[in-house]
N, C-alpha and C positions, 0 to 999 in steps of 0.2 A: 823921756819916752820909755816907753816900758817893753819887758823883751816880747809880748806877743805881737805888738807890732811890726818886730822888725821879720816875726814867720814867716815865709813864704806860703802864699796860698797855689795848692795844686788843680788844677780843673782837670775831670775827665772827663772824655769824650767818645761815647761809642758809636763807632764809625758804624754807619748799615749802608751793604752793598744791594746791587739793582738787580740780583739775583745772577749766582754764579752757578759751576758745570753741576749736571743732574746724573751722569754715568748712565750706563748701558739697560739700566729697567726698562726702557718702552720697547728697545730691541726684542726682549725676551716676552713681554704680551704681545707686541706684533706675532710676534712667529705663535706663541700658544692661538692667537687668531685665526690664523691661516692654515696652522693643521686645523684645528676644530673645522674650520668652512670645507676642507678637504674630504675631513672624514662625512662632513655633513653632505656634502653629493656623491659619493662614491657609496654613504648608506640609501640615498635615495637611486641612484644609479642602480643597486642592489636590488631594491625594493620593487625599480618596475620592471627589472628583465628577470626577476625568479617568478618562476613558476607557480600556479594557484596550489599545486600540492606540495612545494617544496615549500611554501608559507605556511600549510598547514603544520608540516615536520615541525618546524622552529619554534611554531607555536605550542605545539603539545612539548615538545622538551622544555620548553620551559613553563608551561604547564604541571607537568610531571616529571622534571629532572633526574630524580631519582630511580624512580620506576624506568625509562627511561635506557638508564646508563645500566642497570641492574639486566634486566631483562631484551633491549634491544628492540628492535622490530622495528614496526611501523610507529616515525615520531621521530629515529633517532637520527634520520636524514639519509636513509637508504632509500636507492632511487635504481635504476636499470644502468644508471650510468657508471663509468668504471671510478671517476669520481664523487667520493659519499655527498651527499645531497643535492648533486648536481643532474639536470637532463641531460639528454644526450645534443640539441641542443637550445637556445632561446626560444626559438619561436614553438614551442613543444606547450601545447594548452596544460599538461598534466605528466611531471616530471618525477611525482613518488607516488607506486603504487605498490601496496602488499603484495607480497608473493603469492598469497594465494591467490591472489585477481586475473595474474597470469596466465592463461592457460596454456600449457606447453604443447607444446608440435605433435599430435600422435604419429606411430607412425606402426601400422601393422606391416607382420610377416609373414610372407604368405611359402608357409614351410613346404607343400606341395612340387610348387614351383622349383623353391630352390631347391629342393631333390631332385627333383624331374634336371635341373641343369645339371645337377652333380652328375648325377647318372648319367649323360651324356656326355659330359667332361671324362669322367673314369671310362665309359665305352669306347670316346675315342683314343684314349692309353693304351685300352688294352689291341683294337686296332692296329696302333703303331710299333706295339710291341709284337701281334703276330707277321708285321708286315717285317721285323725285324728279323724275325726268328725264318720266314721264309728265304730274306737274304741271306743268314746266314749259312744254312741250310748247301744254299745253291752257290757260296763262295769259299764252303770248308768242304775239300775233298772226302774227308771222310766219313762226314752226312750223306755227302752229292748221291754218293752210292748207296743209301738206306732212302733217297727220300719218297719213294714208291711204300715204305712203312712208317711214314712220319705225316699225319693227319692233324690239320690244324684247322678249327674251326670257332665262332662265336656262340656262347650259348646264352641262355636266362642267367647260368650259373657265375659266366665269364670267359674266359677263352680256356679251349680243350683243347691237348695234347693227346694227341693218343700215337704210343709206338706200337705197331702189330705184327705180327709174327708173317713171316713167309713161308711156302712148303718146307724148302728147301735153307732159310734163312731164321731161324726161330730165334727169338731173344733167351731165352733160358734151358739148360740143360734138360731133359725129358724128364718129365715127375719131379723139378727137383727148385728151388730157387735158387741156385747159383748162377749169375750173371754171365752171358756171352760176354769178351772181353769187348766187340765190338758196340754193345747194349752197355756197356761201362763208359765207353767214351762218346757216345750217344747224352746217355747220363751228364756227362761231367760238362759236355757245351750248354745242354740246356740248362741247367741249374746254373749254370755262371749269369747266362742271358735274364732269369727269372730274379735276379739282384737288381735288374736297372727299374723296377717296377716295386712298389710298397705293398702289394696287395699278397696275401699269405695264398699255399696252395691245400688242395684236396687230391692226393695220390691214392687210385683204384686200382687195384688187380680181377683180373678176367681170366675165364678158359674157355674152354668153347665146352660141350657136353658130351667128350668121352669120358665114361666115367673113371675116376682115377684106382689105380689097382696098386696092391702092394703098402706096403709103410705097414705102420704102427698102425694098429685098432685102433678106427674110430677117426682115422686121419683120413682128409678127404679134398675136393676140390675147393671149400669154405677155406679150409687153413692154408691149402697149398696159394693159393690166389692169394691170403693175406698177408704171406712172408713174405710171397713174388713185389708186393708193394712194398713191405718194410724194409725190403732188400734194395731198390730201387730208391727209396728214401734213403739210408745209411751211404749210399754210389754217389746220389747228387750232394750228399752234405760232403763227402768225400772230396770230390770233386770241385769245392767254393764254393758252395750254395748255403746263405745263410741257414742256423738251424732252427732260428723262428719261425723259419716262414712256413713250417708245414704246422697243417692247423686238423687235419683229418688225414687217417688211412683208414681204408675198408676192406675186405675182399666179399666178392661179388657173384664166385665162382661162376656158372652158366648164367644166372642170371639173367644179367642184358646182354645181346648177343650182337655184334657188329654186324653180323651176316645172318638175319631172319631168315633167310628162304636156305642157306646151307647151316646149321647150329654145329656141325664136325669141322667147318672151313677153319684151317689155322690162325685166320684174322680176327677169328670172335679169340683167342689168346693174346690179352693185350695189356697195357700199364696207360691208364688213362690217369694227365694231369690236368687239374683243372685250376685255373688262376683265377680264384673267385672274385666277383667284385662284393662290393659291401654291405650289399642288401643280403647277397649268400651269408657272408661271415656273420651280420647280425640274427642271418635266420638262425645260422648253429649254436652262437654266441647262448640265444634267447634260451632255446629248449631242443634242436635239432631235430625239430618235427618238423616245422614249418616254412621251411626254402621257397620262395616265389618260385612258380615256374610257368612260366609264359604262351609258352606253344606244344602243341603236340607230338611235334618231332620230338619235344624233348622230357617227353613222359615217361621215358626209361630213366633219370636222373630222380626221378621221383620215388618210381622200385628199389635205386641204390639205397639209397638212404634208408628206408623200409628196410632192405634185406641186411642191412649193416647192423641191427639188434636183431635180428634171427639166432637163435644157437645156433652154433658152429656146426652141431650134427643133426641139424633140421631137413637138411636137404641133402640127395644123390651127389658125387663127385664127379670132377672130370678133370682131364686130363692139363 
């Protein structure tokens, strides 16, 4: 026998199985499945609760993306709402419109009006400040006794102070502008008082028509009357009274007269303040021609101002 017989013969056998594990692949297209269907209603979802012009937006940006994102406007999902391409809310037939289609709220001002209320807001100020200055007047001893020469009244101009002189009671030295001590302290209450109010003043000096005698050539009741104010102004600044707030002094000498029917009565000598309200101040602000003046009574505030660019040696003196 020979040796390849006695070889061993080998058989192989390839086993084939009936199919074994496949791992976690169908997991992962199930899930890509179910978002896609997800996004797939939530895009249709989209689709029927936007608005006809918020579909228009979408569409022009991608239309013209570029232009678009460059330039901005209409297209790029601006709408009224505080969210960009959003209405304000679903059931809104039309949720982007240019700004220019908008037409905004007019709103006219009727500037008349609100003048007309200013002015009667500032009237009633100055009111409460003469109703003020009357209290004080009748609660400080040493008014109580002058207040037979302390006149307070409402004009076109504002409220008027006027201190006047008595026979026997004069605010000022004879011919002279140095202040009675008691016209000092006079001074010094009112000008404290004229701090609670914004409104600037107009300080006038008066005399009544003796003619004034004596002094320097040429010096007269014009200049005597205009120191008698600037004197009276330097008292009240003296005294706390802001120094802004005077806005004019004049002298007026006989001028206007307090007492028409006597022109020598000591009362036409007097220091008229005037807390002007704001139509006054922009009259003088403007050109100082032109002061509203209202009524007749108060047609001598009109001469002031006139006689206030007068030269000084235009006119007879007095006392």
């Amino acid at each position: 026998m020979s040796d390849d017989t006695q070889q061993p013969i080998v058989v192989k056998r390839i086993k084939k199985g009936g199919g074994g594990h496949h791992g976690g692949a169908w997991k992962i297209a199930y899930a890509d499945f179910v978002t896609a269907m997800m996004a797939f209603f939530l895009l249709m979802w989209l689709l029927g609760s936007t608005t006809q012009g918020d579909l228009k937006g979408i569409s022009e940006y991608f239309s013209t993306p570029l232009k678009v994102a460059m330039a901005g406007g209409s297209g790029s999902g601006d709408s009224s709402s505080v969210i960009q391409g959003g209405g304000e809310d679903l059931s809104r037939a039309h949720g982007q419109v240019k700004k220019g289609d908008i037409e905004s709220e007019k709103r006219s001002l009727n500037l008349q009006a609100l003048r007309a209320d200013f002015e009667r807001q500032e009237r009633a100020r100055l009111e409460g400040l003469k109703g003020d200055l009357e209290q004080m007047i009748d609660s400080t001893p040493t008014l109580r006794q002058f207040k037979s020469q302390l006149l307070l009244d409402l004009t076109s101009e504002g409220l008027r102070i006027q201190i006047v002189d008595e026979k026997n009671r004069p605010m000022f030295d004879s011919a002279s502008s140095e202040l009675k001590p008691y016209t000092k302290e006079i001074l010094h209450e009112i000008g404290r008082a004229l701090n609670r109010v914004d409104n600037r003043i107009s300080l006038s000096g008066h005399t009544d028509a003796t003619p004034y005698s004596g002094g320097d050539k040429g010096f007269g009741n014009w200049e005597l009357s205009t120191n008698r104010a600037n004197a009276s102004r330097r008292e009240m600044i003296a005294g706390g009274m802001r120094e802004n707030k005077v806005m004019r002094i004049v002298g007026l000498a006989s001028t206007i007269l307090y007492d028409k029917q006597d022109p020598y009565n000591p009362t036409n000598r007097r220091i008229s303040i005037v807390v002007m309200n704001k139509r006054t101040e922009e009259a003088i602000l403007r050109d100082g021609n032109n002061t509203d003046i209202g009524d007749e009574g108060d047609a001598g505030q009109q001469v002031e101002q006139a006689a206030s660019r007068l030269p000084a040696a235009s006119t007879p003196a007095a006392r």
